[in-house]
SERO-4910 file (N, C-alpha, C, O; in steps of 0.05 Angstrom, whole numbers):
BEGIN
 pado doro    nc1    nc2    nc3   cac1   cac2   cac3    cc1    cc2    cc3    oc1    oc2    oc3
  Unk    A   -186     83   -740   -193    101   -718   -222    110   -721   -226    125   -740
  Unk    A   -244    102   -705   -272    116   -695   -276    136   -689   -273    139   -665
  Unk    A   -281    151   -699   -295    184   -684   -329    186   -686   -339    189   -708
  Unk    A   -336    185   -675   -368    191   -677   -378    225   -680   -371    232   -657
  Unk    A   -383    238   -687   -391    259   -689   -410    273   -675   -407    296   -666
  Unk    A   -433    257   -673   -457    255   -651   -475    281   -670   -484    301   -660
  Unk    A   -476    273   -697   -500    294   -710   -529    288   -707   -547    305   -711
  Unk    A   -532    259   -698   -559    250   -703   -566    253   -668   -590    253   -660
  Unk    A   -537    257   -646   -550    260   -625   -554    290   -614   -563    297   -592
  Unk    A   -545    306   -635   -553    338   -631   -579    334   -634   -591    340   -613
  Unk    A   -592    326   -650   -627    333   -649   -636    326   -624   -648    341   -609
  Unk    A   -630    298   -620   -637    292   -588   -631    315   -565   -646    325   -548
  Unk    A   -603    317   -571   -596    338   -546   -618    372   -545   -622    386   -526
  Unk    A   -628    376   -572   -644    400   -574   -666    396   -563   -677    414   -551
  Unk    A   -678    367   -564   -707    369   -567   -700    367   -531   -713    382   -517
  Unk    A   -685    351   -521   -685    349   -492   -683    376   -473   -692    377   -450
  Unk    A   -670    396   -488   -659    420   -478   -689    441   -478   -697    456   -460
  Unk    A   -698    438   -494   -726    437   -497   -749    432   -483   -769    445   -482
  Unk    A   -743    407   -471   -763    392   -457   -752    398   -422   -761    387   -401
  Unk    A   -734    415   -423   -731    416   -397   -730    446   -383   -725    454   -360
  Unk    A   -736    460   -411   -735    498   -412   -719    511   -410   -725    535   -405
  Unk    A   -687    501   -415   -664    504   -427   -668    517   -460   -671    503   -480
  Unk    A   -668    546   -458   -669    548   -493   -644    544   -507   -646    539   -531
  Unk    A   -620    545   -496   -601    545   -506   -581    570   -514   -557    566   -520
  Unk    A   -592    591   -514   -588    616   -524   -588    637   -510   -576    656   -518
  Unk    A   -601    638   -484   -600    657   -461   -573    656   -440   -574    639   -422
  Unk    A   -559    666   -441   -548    670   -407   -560    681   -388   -579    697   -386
  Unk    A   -544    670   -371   -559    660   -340   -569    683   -326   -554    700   -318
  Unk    A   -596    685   -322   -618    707   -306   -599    723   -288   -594    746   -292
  Unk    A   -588    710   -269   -576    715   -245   -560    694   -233   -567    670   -230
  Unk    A   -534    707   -224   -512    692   -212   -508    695   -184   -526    706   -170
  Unk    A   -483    686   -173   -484    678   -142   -493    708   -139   -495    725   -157
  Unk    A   -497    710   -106   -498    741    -87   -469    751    -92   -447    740    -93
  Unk    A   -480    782    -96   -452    796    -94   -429    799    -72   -406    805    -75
  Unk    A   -448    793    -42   -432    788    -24   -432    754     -8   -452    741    -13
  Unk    A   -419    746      4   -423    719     26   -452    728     39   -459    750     48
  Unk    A   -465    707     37   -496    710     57   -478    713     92   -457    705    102
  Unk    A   -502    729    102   -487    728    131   -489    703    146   -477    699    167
  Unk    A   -506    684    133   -504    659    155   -481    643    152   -479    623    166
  Unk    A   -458    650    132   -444    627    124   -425    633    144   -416    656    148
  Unk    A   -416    604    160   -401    604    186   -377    582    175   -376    574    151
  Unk    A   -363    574    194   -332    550    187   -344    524    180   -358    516    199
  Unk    A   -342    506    156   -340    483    145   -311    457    150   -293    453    133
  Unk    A   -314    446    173   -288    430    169   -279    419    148   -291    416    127
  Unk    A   -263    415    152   -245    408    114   -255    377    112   -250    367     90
  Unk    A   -267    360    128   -273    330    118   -305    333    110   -317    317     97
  Unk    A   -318    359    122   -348    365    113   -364    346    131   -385    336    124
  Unk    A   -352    340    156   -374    332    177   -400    332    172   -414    313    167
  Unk    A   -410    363    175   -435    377    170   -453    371    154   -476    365    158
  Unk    A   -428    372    120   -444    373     98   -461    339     94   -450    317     97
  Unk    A   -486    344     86   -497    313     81   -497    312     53   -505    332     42
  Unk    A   -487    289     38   -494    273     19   -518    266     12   -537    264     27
  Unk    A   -517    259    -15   -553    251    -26   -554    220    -15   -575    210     -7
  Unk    A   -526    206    -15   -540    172    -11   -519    168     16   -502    184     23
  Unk    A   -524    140     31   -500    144     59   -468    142     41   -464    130     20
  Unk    A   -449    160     59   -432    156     56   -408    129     74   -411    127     98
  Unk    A   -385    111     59   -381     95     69   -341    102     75   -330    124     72
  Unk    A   -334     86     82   -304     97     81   -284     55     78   -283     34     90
  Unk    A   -274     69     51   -243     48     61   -221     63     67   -213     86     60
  Unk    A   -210     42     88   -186     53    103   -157     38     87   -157     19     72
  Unk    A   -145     48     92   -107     45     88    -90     49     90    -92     66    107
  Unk    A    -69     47     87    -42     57     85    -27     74     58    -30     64     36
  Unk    A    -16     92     60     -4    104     40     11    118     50      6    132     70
  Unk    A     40    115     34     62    130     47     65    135     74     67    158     83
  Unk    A     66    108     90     70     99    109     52    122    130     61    129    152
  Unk    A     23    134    120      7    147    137    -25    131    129    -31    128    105
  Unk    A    -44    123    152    -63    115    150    -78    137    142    -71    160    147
  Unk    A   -104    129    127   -123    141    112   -152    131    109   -162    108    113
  Unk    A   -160    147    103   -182    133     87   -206    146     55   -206    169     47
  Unk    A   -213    135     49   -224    144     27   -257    144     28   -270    126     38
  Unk    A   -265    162     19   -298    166     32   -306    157      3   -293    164    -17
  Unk    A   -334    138      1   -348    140    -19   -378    126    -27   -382    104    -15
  Unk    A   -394    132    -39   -426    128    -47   -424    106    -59   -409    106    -79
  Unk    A   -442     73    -47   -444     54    -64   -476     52    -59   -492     47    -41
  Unk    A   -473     61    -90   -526     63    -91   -520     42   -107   -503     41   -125
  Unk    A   -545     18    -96   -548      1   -113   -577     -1   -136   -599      6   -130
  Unk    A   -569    -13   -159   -593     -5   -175   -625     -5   -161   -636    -21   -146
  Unk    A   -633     16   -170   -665     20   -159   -690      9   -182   -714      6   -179
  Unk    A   -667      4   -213   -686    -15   -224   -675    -35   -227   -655    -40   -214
  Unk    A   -686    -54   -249   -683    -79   -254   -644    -81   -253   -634    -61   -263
  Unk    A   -633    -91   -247   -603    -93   -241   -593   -106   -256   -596   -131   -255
  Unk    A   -575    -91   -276   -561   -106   -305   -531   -113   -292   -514   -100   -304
  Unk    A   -522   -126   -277   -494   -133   -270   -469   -112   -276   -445   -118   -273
  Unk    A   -480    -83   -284   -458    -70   -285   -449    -45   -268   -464    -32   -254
  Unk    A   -426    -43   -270   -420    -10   -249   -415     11   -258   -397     13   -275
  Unk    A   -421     20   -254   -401     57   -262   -390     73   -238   -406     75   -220
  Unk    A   -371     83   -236   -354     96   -214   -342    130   -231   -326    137   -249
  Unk    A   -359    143   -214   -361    177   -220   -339    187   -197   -341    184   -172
  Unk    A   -314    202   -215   -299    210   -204   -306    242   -212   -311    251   -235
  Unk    A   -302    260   -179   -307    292   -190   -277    310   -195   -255    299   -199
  Unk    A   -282    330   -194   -263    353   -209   -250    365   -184   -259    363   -161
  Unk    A   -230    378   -191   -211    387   -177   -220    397   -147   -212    389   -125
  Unk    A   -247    423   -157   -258    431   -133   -278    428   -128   -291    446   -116
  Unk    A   -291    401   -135   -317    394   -136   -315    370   -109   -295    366    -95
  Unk    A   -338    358   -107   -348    339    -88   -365    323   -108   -379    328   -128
  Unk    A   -355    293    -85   -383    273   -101   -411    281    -93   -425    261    -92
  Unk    A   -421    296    -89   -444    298    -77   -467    316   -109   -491    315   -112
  Unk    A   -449    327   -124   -454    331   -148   -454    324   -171   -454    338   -192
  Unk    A   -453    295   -167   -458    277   -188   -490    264   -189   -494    245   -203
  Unk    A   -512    276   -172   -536    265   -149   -546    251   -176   -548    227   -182
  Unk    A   -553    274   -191   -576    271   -211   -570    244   -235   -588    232   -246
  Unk    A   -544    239   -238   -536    220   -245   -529    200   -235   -522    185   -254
  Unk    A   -527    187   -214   -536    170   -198   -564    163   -198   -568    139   -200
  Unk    A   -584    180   -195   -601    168   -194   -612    157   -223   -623    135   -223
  Unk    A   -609    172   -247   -614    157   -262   -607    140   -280   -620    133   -300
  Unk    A   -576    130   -269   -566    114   -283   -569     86   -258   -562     63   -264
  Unk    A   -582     92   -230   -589     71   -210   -613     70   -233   -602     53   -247
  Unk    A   -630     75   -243   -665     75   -248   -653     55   -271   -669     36   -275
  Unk    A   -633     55   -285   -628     45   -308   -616     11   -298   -619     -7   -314
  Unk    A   -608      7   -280   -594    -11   -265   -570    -24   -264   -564    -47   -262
  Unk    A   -551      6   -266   -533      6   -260   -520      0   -227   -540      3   -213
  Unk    A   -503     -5   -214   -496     -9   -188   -475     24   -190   -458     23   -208
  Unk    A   -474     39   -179   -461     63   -184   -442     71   -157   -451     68   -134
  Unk    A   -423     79   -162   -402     83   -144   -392    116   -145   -385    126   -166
  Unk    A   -393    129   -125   -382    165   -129   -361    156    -98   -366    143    -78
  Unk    A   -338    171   -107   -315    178    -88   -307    211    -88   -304    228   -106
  Unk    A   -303    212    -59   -296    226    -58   -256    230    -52   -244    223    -31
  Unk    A   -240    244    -80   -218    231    -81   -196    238    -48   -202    250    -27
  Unk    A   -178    227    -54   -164    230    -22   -154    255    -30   -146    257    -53
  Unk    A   -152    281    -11   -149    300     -1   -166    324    -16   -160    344    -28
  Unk    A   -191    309     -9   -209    326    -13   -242    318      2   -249    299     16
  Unk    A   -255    337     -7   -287    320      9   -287    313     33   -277    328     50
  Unk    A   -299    290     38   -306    269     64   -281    260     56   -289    263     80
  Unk    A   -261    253     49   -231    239     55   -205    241     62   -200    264     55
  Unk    A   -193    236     68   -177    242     92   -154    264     71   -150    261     47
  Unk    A   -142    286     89   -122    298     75    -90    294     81    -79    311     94
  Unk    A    -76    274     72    -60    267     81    -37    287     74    -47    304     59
  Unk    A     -5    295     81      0    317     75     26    294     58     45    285     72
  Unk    A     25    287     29     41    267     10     44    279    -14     37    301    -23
  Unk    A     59    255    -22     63    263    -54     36    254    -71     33    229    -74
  Unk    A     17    272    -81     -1    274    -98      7    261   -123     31    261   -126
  Unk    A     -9    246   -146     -6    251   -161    -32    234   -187    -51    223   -177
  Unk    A    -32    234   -204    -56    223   -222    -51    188   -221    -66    169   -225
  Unk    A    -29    188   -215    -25    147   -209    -42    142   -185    -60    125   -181
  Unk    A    -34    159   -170    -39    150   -140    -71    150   -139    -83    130   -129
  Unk    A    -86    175   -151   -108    172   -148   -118    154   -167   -140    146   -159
  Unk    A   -112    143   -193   -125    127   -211   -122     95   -192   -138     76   -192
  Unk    A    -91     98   -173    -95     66   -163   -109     63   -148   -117     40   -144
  Unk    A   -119     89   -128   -142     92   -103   -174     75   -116   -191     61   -105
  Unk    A   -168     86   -141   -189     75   -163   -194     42   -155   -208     33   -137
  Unk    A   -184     33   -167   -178      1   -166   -166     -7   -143   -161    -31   -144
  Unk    A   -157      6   -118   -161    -10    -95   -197    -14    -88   -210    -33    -81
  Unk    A   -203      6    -94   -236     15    -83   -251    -15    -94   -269    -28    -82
  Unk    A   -241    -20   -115   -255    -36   -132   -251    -68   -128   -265    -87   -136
  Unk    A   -220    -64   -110   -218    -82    -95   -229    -95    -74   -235   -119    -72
  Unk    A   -232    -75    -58   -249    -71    -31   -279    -81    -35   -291    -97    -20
  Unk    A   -290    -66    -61   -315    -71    -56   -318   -103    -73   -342   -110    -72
  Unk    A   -304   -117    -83   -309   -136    -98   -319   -136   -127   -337   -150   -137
  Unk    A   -301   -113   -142   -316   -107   -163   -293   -107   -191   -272    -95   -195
  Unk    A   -309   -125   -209   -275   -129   -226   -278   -112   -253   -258   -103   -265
  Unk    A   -298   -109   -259   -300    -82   -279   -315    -64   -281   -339    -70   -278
  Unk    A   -308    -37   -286   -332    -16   -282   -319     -2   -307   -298     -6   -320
  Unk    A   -344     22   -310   -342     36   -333   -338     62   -319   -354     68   -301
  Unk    A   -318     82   -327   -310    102   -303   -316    126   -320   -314    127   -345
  Unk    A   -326    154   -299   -334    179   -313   -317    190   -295   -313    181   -272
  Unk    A   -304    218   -309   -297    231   -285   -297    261   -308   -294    262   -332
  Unk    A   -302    286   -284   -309    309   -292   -278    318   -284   -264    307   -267
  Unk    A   -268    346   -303   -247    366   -298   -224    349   -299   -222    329   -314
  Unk    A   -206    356   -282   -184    336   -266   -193    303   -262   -176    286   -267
  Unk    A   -218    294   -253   -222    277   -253   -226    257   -283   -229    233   -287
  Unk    A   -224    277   -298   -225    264   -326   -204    257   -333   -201    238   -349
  Unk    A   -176    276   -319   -149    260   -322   -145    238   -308   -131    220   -316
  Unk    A   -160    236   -282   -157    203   -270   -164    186   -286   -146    173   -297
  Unk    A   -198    181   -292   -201    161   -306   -190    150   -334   -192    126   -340
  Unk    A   -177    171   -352   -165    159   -362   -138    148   -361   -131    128   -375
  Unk    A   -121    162   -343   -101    145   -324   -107    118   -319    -90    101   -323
  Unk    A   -132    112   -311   -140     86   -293   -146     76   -315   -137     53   -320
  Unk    A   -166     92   -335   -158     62   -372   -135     54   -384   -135     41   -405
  Unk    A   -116     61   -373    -88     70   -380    -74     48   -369    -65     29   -382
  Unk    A    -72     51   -344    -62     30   -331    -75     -2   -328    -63    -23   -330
  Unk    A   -103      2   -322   -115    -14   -315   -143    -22   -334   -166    -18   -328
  Unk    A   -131    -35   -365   -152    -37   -390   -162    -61   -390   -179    -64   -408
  Unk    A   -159    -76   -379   -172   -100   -368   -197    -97   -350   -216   -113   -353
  Unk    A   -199    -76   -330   -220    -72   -313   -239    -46   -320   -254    -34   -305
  Unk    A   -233    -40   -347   -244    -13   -357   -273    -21   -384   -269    -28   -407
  Unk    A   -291    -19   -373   -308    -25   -389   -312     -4   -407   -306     -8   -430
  Unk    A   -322     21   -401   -323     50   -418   -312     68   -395   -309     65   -371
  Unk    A   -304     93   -419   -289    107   -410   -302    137   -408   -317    141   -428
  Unk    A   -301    156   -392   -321    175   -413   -300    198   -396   -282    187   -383
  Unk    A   -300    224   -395   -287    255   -393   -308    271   -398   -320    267   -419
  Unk    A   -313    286   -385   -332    311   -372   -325    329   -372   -326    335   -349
  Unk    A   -312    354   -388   -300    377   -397   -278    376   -379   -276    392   -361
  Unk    A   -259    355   -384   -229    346   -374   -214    373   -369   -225    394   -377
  Unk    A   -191    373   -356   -175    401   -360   -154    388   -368   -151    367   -355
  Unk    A   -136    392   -386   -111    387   -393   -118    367   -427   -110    346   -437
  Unk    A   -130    382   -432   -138    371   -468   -108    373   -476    -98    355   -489
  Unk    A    -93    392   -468    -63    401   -485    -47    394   -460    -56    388   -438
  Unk    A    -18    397   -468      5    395   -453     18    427   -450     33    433   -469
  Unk    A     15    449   -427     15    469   -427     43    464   -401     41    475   -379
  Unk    A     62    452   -407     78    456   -376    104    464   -395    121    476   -382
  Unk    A    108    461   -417    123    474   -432    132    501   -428    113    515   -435
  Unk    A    157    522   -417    161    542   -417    150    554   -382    152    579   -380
  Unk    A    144    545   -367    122    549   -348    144    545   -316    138    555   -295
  Unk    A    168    529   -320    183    531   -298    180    507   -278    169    487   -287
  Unk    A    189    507   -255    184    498   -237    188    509   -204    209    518   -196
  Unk    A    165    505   -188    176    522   -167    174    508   -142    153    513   -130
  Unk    A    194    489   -129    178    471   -105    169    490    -84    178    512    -77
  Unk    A    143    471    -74    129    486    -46    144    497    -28    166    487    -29
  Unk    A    143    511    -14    164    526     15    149    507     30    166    495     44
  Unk    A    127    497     35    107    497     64     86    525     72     66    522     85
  Unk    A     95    548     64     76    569     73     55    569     53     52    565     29
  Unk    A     40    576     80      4    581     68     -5    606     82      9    621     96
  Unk    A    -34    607     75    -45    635     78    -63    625    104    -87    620    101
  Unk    A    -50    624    127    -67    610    147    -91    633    155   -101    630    177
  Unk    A    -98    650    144   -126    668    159   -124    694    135   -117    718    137
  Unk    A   -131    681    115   -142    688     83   -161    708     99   -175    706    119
  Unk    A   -154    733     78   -182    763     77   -209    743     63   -209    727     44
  Unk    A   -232    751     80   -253    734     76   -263    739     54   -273    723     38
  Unk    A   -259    767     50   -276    795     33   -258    777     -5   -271    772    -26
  Unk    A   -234    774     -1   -225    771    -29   -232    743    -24   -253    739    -37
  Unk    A   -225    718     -9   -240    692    -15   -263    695    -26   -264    681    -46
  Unk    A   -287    711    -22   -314    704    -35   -309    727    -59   -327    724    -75
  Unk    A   -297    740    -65   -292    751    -95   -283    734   -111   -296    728   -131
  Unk    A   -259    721   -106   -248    691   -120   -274    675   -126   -285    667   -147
  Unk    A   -281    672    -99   -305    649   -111   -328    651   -124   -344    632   -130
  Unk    A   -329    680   -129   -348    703   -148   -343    700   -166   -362    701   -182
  Unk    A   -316    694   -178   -306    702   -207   -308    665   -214   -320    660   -235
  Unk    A   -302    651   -206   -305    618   -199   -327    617   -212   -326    609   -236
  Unk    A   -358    625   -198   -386    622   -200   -397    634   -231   -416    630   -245
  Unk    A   -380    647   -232   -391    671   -257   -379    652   -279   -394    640   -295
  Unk    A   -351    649   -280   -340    630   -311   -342    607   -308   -330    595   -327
  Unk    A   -354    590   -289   -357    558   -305   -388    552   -304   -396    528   -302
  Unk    A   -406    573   -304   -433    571   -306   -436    583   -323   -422    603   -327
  Unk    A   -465    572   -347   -471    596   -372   -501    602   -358   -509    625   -355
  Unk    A   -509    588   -352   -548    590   -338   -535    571   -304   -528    548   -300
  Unk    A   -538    602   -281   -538    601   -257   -571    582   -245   -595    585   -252
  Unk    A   -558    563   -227   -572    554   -211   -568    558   -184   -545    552   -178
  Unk    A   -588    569   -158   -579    579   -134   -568    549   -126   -549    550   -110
  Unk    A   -579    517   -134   -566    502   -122   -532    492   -123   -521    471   -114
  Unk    A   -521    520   -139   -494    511   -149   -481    525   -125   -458    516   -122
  Unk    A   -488    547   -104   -480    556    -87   -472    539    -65   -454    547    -50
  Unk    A   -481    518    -62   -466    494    -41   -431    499    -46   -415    507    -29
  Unk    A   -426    492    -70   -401    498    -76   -381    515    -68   -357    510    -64
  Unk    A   -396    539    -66   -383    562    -53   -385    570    -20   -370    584     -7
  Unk    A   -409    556    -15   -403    562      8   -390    539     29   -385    543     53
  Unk    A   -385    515     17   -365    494     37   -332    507     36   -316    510     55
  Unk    A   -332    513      5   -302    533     -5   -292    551     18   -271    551     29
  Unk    A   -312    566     21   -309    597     39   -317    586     67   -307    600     85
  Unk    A   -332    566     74   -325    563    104   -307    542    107   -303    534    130
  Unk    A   -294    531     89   -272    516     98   -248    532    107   -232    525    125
  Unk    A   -249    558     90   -224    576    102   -232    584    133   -214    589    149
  Unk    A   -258    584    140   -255    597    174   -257    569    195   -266    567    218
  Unk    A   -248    549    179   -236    534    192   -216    533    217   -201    553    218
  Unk    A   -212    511    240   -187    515    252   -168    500    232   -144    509    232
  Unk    A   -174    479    215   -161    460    200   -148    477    178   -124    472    172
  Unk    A   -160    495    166   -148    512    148   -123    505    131   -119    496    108
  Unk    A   -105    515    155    -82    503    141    -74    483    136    -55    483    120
  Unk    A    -82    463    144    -78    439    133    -85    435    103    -68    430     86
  Unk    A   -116    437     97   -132    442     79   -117    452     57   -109    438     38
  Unk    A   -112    478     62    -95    495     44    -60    484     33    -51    492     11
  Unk    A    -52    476     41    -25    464     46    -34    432     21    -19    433      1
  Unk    A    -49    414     20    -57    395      9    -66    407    -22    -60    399    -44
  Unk    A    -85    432    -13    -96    438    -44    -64    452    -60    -60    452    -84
  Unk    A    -46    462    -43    -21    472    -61    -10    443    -66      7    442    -83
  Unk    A    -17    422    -53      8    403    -68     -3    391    -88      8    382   -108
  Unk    A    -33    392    -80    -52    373   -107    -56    404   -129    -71    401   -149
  Unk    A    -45    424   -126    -48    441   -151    -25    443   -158    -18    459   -174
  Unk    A    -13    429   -147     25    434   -158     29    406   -182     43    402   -202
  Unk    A     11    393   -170     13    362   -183      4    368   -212     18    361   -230
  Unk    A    -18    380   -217    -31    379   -248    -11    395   -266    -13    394   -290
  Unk    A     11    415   -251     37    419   -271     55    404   -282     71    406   -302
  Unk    A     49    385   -264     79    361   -265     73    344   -285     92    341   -301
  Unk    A     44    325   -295     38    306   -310     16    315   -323      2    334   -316
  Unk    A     13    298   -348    -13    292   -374    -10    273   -381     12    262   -384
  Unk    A    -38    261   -388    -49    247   -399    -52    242   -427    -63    223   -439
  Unk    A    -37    265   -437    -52    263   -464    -33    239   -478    -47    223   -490
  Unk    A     -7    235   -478      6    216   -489    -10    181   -484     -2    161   -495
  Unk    A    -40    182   -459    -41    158   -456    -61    150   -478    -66    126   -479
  Unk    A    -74    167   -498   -101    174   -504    -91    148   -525   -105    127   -524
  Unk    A    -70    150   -541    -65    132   -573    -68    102   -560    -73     83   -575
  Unk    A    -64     98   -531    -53     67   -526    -75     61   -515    -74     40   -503
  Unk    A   -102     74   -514   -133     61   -497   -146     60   -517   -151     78   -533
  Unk    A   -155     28   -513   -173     16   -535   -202     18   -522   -220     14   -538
  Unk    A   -208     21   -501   -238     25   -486   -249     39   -509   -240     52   -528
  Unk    A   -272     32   -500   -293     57   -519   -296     80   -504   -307     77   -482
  Unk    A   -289    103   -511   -283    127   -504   -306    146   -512   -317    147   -535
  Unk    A   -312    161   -491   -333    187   -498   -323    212   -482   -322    216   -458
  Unk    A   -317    230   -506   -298    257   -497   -327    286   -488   -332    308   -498
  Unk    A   -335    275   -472   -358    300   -465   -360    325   -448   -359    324   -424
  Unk    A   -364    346   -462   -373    371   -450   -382    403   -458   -374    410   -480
  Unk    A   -391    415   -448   -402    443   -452   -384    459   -464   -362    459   -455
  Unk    A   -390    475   -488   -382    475   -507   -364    506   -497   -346    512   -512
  Unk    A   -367    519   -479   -370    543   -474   -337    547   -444   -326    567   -435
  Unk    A   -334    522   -440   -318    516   -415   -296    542   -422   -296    563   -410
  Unk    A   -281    538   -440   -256    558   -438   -254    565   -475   -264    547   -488
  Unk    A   -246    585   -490   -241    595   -515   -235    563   -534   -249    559   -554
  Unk    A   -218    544   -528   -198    534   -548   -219    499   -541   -216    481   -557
  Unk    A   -236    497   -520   -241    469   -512   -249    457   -533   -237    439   -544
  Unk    A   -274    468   -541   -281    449   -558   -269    445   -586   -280    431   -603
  Unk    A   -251    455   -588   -231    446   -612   -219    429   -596   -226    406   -603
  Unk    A   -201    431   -573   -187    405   -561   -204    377   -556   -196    354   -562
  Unk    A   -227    384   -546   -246    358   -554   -253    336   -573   -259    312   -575
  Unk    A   -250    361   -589   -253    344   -622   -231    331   -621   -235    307   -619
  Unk    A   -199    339   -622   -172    332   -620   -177    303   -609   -172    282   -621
  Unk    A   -186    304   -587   -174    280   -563   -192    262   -575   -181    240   -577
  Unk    A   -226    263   -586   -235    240   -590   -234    226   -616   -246    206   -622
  Unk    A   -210    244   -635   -199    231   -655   -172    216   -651   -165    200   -668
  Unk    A   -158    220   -631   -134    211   -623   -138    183   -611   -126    162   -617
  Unk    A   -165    186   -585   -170    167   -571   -182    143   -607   -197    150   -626
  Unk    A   -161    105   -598   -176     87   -622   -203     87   -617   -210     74   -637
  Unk    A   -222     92   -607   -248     81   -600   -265    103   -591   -288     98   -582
  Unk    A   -257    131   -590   -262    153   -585   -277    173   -597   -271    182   -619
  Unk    A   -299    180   -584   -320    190   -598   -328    220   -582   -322    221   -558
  Unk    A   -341    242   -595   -339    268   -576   -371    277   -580   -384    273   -599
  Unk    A   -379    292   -555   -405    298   -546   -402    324   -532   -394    328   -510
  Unk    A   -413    346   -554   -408    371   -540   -428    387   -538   -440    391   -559
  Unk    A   -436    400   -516   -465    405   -506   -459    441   -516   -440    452   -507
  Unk    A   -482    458   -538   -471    492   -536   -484    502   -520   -506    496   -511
  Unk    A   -466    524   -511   -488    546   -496   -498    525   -470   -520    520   -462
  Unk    A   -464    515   -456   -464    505   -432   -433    499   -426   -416    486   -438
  Unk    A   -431    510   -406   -401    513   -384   -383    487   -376   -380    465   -387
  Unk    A   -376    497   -358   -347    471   -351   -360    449   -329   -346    432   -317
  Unk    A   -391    452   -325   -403    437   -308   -434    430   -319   -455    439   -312
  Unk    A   -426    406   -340   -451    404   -353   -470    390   -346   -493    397   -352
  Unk    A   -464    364   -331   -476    348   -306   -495    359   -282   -511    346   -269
  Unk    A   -489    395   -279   -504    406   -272   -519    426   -278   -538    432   -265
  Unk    A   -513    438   -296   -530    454   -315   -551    445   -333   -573    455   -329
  Unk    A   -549    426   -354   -564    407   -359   -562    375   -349   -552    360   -366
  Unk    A   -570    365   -330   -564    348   -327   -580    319   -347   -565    300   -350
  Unk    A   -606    318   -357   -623    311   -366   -603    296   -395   -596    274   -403
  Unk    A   -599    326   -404   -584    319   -433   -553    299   -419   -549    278   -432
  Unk    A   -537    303   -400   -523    290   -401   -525    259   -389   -509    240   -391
  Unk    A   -548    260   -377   -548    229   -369   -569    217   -392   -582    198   -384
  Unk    A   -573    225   -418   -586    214   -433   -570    198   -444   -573    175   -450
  Unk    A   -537    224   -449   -526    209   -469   -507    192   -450   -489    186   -467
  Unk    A   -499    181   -428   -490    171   -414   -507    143   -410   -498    126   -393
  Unk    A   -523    140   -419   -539    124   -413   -540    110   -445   -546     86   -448
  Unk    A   -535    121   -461   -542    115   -492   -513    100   -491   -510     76   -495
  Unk    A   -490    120   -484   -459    109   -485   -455     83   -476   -442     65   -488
  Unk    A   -469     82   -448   -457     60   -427   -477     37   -441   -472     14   -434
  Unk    A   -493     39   -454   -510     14   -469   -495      7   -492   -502    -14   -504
  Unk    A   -471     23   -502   -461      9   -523   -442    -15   -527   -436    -23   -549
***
């Protein structure tokens, strides 16, 4: 069993953190506004409006006998072009559109790079089905179908870190590297916890005043050093509720938040031989970076990369340090 420790790449990660005026040691100047800005108006739930850093494209399909489609970013290398891919899957309440900075410099490196946005979420369609981490890891490898592509090396942040290793899981033949981005579900917590199926009711015309407090308390614990460009986040969130779609919206996020009770990943970690990189901000929740250590001793080929004095979104807080070492990984 491999574990890498990454002591010789802490110096790197300092001197970078360094070079980018990250001290490491400060929390964040200032966080979101204490109230919603008054310009923020209704966001449709597919994000019409919102633009992307590169064009967005769509495959279409069938699933559970309802047509769909799946929205997603194919940038092709902007340097010299090494025949390989990587496909960035985001987090529960994230969008591909925040993976930018990594895209571009893993295109500079000449990578061919792929970001989706997963089905019932983003630019992709919200179908009203049974959710679950199969379905999106096989959305995975249809995609890959579609585009003509027989192996890629897959990242995915939060929840999306449970896809991709699902998708090494199932599909280790088309898995070149594997990597997790301060994953959620390091442990198996459904133990003791119940079960409660959906009714169908939702909160079709949510108090606006407590949505942007939620999304206050959101902004405040998975950031350690606030950036105003992290506010996109919050405000597609809060005008998706003054949506007419709303309920729809809402109805999909209870089945896709009902779903991360039901299954884990962690039993897949002993049976993936990929080369594995367990990465993230050291600061995400009390117990993570002990569970980190855990998983990249468990994973055979598994190695862990933990950034201090940075949150559950390290791709955007430091981004520099993480596409350094994403770039060091994906060369191995």
């Amino acid at each position: 069993m491999f574990l890498q420790t990454k002591l010789a790449a802490a110096g790197i990660t300092f001197l970078i953190l360094l070079l980018s005026g990250f001290t490491g040691t400060v929390l964040a100047q200032s966080g979101p506004p204490a109230e919603a800005p008054a310009g923020w108006g209704p966001v449709s739930i597919n994000l019409e409006e919102i633009e992307y850093p590169y064009p967005v494209s769509y495959m279409n399909f069938r699933v559970y006998n309802q047509d769909v489609r799946l929205a997603y970013m194919d940038v092709s290398p902007t340097g010299r072009s090494n025949g390989r891919t990587v496909i960035f899957h985001h987090g529960g309440l994230y969008y591909g559109w925040y993976w930018e900075k990594q895209v571009a410099a893993l295109a500079a490196e000449g990578y061919r790079v792929i970001v989706k946005d997963r089905l019932g979420w983003g630019k992709s369609s919200k179908p009203i089905i049974p959710y679950s981490i199969n379905l999106w890891a096989s959305n995975t490898a249809r995609l890959m179908d579609h585009l003509g592509i027989e192996q890629a090396a897959v990242v995915g942040h939060s929840i999306g870190g449970q896809m991709v290793t699902r998708f090494a899981f199932l599909y280790p033949e088309r898995t070149t590297h594997l990597v997790t981005v301060n994953q959620v579900g390091l442990t198996d917590r459904r133990q003791g916890r119940g079960f409660n199926p959906l009714s169908g009711e939702v909160d079709a015309n949510p108090d606006m005043e407590d949505v942007y407090a939620s999304l206050l308390r959101w902004g405040n614990e998975n950031y350690v050093t606030w950036n105003p460009d992290f506010l996109k986040h919050m405000r597609i969130r809060y005008g998706n509720r003054l949506s007419g779609d709303w309920p729809r919206m809402a109805y999909v996020s209870r089945l896709t938040g009902q779903m991360r009770g039901m299954d884990t990943v962690i039993n897949d970690w002993q049976h993936i031989q990929t080369k594995t990189m367990v990465m993230g901000g050291e600061e995400d929740y009390p117990t993570f970076a002990e569970e980190a250590r855990y998983a990249a001793e468990v994973f055979p080929n598994g190695e862990v990369f933990l950034i201090p004095n940075v949150g559950h979104n390290p791709h955007e807080e430091v981004p520099d340090v993480v596409n350094a070492e994403l770039i060091r990984f994906l060369r191995s």
